[in-house]
N, C-alpha and C positions, 0 to 999 in steps of 0.2 A: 517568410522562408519555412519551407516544409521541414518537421517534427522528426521527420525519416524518408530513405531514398524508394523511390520508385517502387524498385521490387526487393528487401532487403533480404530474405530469406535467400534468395539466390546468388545473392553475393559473397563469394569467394574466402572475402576477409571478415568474418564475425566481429569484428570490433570497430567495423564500418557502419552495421545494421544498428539502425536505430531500435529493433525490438528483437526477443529471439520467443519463437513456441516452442512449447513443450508439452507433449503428452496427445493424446490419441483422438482426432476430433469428437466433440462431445457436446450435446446442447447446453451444457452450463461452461463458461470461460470465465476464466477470472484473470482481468485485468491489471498487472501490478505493477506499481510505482515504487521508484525508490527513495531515498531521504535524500536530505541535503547534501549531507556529507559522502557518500557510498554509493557505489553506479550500480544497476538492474546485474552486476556480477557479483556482489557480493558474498562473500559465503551467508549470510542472515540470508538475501533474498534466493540464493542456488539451495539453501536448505528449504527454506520452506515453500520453494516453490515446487521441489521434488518430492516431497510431504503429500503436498494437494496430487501431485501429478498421480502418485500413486495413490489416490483413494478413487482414482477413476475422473479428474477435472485435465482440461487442459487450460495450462497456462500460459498467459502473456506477458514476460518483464521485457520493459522499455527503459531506456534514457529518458528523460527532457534534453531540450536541447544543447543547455550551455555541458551538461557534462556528458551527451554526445561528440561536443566537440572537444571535452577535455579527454576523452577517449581515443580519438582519432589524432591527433598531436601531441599528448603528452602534459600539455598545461593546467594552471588547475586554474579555475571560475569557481566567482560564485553563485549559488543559484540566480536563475532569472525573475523578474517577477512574477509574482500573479497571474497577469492577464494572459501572459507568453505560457506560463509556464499549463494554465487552463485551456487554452487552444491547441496546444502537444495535446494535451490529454484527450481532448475531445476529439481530436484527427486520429488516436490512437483506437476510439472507443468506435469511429469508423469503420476500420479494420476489424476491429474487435468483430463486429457485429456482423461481418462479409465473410467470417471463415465458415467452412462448412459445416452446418448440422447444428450451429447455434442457435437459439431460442432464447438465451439471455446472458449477459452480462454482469458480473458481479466486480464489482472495485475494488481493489486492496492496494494499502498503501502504507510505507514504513516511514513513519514521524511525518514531515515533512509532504510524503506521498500521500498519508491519509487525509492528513489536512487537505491540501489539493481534492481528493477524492470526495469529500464531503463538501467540499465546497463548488463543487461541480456537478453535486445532485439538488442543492438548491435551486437549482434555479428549472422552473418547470418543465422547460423542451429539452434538457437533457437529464431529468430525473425521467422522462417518459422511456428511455433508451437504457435506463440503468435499474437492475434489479434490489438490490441491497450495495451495504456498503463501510468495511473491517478494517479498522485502522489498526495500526499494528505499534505498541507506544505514541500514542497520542501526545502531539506535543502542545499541553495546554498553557505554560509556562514560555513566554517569548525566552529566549536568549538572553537577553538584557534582562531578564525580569519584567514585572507587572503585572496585572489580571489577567486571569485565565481567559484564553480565547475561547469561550460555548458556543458562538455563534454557528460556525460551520456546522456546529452538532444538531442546536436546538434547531436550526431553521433547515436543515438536510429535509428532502422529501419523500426519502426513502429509507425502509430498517438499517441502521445503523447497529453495527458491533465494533466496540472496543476492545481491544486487548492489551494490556495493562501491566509490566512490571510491577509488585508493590513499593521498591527504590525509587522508581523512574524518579529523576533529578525534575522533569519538567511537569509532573503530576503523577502521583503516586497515591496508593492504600490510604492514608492517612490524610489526606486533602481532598480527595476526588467527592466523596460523601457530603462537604460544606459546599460544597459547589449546585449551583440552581439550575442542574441537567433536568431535560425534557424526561418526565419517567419511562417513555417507552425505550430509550437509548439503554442497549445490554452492555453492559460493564464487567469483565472478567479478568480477574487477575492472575499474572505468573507468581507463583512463589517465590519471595526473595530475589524479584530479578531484576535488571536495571532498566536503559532506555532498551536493551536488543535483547534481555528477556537473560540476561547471564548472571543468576544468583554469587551469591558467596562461597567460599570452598565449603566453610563450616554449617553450612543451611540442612547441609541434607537432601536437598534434589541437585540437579544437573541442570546445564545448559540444552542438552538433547533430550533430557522430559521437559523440559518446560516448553523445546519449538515442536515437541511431538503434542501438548496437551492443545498449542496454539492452532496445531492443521486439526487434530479431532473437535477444537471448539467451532472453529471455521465453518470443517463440516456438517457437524449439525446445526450449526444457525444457517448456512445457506440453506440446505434439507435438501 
């Protein structure tokens, strides 16, 4: 089953569409996935998708599909696995790549979305399609616990950017350094921020500097 309808931009009711653009065609798009928990609406993903839109990119947030369909009825899923949830992506990176004036593709993805994202430029016939590739809290810590997942990262085939709360519950400031990351992998952190980059009241910075430093880190590593 297809990832999204037919023609979804033309469709009437926005919370049918499995992806929405944003921003003014342009040869660099960046492609964005959301987390587990949170649809391509969220305010993380509407902030910082309008971040990028206004530095001159256009953007693409999608569903996968089990919370496409928890969007369209109301129910909640959990995510799908893997394979399902790497075939949306790559149906998405389709389109991605058919809108006008594009020359490249860039992946972004929140926890769950990065992972995805990175894990879908390993593999060589669709790293050939994907320029880079920005995960947005990295979720290196399973749920349950256990070792860090490097894999997606070291064996990605394309630049990788992190972007890092230093709290993040699922790797954070303080752990990410013991970890045996590929040296070329960029690693940057939010001040004081958790998995969605939202410090402490007492820290001293904000939630809107830290997703404004995330679109200007964005933007210069895309270039």
């Amino acid at each position: 089953m297809s990832c999204c309808p037919d023609n979804p931009l033309v469709n009437e009711d926005v919370a049918s569409s499995a992806y929405v653009l944003e921003g003014s065609p342009s040869e660099t798009l960046i492609l964005f996935a959301h987390g587990a928990g949170a649809n391509r609406d969220s305010d993380f993903m509407c902030q910082m998708a309008a971040g990028l839109v206004a530095k001159g990119f256009q953007v693409m947030r999608f569903n996968f599909p089990y919370m496409q369909a928890n969007a369209v009825d109301g129910k909640k899923r959990p995510p799908d696995r893997a394979p399902k949830l790497l075939a949306c992506f790559s149906e998405m990176l389709d389109v991605a790549h058919a809108q006008p004036m594009v020359k490249r593709v860039v992946l972004m993805g929140k926890s769950m979305g990065g992972r995805m994202a990175a894990l879908l430029a390993c593999d060589s016939a669709q790293a050939s399609r994907i320029d880079s590739v920005i995960c947005l809290g990295y979720p290196f810590i399973p749920l349950k616990g256990g070792e860090p997942r490097l894999e997606p990262l070291n064996d990605c085939q394309v630049p990788v950017l992190v972007l890092q709360g230093e709290r993040d519950k699922f790797g954070g400031k303080m752990q990410i350094p013991s970890w045996p990351l590929k040296r070329d992998i960029q690693i940057e952190y939010l001040a004081d921020g958790d998995h969605s980059f939202v410090p402490r009241k007492s820290s001293g910075t904000t939630e809107a500097a830290n997703l404004a430093l995330a679109v200007d880190l964005s933007e210069k590593f895309i270039g």
